[in-house]
Every structure is written in C-alpha cells, then in structure tokens.
N, C-alpha and C positions, 0 to 999 in steps of 0.2 A: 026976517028970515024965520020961517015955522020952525018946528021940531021935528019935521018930517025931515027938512032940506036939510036940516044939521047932521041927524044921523045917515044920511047918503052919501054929505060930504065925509064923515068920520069913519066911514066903511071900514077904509084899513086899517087904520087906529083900532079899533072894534074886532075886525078879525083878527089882530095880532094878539090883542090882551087877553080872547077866549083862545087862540092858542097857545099863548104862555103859560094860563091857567091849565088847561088841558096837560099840555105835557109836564109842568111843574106836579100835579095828582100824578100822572102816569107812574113819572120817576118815584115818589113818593111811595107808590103802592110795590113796585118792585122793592124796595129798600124794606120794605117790609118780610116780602117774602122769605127774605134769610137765604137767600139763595147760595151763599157760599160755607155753610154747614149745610146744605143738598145737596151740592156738587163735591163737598168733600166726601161724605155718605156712598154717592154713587160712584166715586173712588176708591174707597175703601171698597165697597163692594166686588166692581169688577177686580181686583184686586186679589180678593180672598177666590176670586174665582178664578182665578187663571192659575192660583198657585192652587187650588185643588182639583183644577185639570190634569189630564194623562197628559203627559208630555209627549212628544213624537218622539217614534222608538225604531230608527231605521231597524229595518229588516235585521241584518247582520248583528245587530248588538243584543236585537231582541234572541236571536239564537244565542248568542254566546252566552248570555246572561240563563237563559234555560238550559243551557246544558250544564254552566256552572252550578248550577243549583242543582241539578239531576247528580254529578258528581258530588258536590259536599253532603247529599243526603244521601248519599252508595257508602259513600267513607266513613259518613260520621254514624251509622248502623252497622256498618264492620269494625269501628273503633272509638266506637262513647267517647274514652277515657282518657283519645288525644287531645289536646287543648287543640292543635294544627287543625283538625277536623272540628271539632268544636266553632273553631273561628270562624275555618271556612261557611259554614252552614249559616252563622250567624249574618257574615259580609252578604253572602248569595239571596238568604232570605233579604234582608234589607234592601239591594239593589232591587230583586224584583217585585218588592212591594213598591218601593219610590217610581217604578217604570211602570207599574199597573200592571206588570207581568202573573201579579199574583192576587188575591184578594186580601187586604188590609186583616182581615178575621182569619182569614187561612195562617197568613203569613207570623200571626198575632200566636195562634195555637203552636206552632211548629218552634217560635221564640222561647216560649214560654217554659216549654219540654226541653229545649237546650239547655236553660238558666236551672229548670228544676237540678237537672243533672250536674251541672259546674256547682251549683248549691250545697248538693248532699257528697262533692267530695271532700276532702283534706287537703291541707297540705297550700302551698304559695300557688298564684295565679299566673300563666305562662304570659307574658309583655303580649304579644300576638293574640290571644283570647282576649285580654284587657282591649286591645287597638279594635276589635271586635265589638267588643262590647259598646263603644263610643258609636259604631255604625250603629248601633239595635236602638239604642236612646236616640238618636233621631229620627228611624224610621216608627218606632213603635211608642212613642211618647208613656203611651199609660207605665210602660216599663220602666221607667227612668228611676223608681224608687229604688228596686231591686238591683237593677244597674249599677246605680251608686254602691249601695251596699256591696255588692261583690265585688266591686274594682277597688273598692277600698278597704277589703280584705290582706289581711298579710298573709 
C-alpha cells in the first residue's frame, strides 16, 4: 500500500482531526474576545439610555402638569414667603423636568431662585416645603448639597 492509498483511505479520520482543530481555535479565539465585559458594556449602555430618555407623556398629564407649574409660578410671585407656594413650585418644576416638560437648565435656574429665597429666610422650615425639597434632590442632582443644608435646618 503507497502513501497515496493510505491517505484516501484516512479521508475521514483527516477531515475530522482538521475539524476538531479548526473549531477547537475558533472557540479559543472567542474566549478571548471578552465578550461578556462587551455585552455587559452594551447593557449598561442601553441602560443609561433609556433612563435618559423622555418618557411618554400622555397628552392629558402632559397638560396637567403644565398648568400645575403655570399655577405654582402665579402663586409663588404673589406669595414668596408661603413655604405652600414655595413647595408647590418646587414639586411642579421637578415633575416637569423628569417629563421633559421643561428644559433640565430652565428648570435648574427657576430651583435655584426658590432655594435662594427659603435661604435668606428665618425662622423653622414648614414639613411640606421640606417634602418638596426631597422632589428638587432628585430632579436636580447638582442641588443636593444645598438641599441638604436647608432641610436640615431647624
């Protein structure tokens, strides 16, 4: 028997052990690629993305929530010095930044002008402006220092 006949008869022996080989690399090269720190990656990602998306805002709430805010900013320009109006403004701005109702920087300036105000008064902080203030720390993060500070005002 030549070495011709022998590897014709060993064909399949031959094609098994170059596909074993074959997919034995294949596997090999994936396990390399790290593919499950990529795939957690692109979790995290979509992730951070869906939570910095608008949320859908039916119709009807997207009104309510613009008129509430058009209200606690009537009220709280005819009466600074209620904590009631105070909160309100606070609650309404927040809602309509979290709903995209408003723009994060708008909503940021009009915070900010409340707090100055609750700031530069005296005197004990009403439960309801405090319950207020807990909505402003979520929606407005950079505030959270100031926040604190004033709810934990006696």
């Amino acid at each position: 028997m030549s070495f011709r006949t022998g590897l014709l008869r060993a064909r399949g022996q031959i094609t098994f052990i170059i596909a074993l080989a074959l997919s034995t690399s294949f596997i090999i090269y994936l396990e390399t690629l790290d593919t499950e720190a990529r795939i957690q990656g692109q979790v995290a990602t979509e992730l951070s993305r869906q939570r910095n998306a608008p949320a859908f805002v039916a119709p009807a709430t997207d009104a309510a929530v613009r008129a509430s805010l058009q209200r606690a900013e009537e009220s709280y320009a005819a009466a600074p010095d209620a904590a009631v109006n105070g909160a309100a403004l606070l609650a309404s701005l927040s809602a309509a930044v979290q709903l995209s109702i408003l723009k994060p920087e708008d909503g940021l300036s009009r915070a900010q002008r409340v707090l100055s105000d609750a700031e530069g008064r005296k005197g004990e902080i009403a439960p309801v402006f405090v319950a207020a203030l807990g909505t402003a720390a979520v929606a407005f993060p950079s505030l959270q220092d100031r926040i604190a500070r004033l709810s934990s005002t006696p």
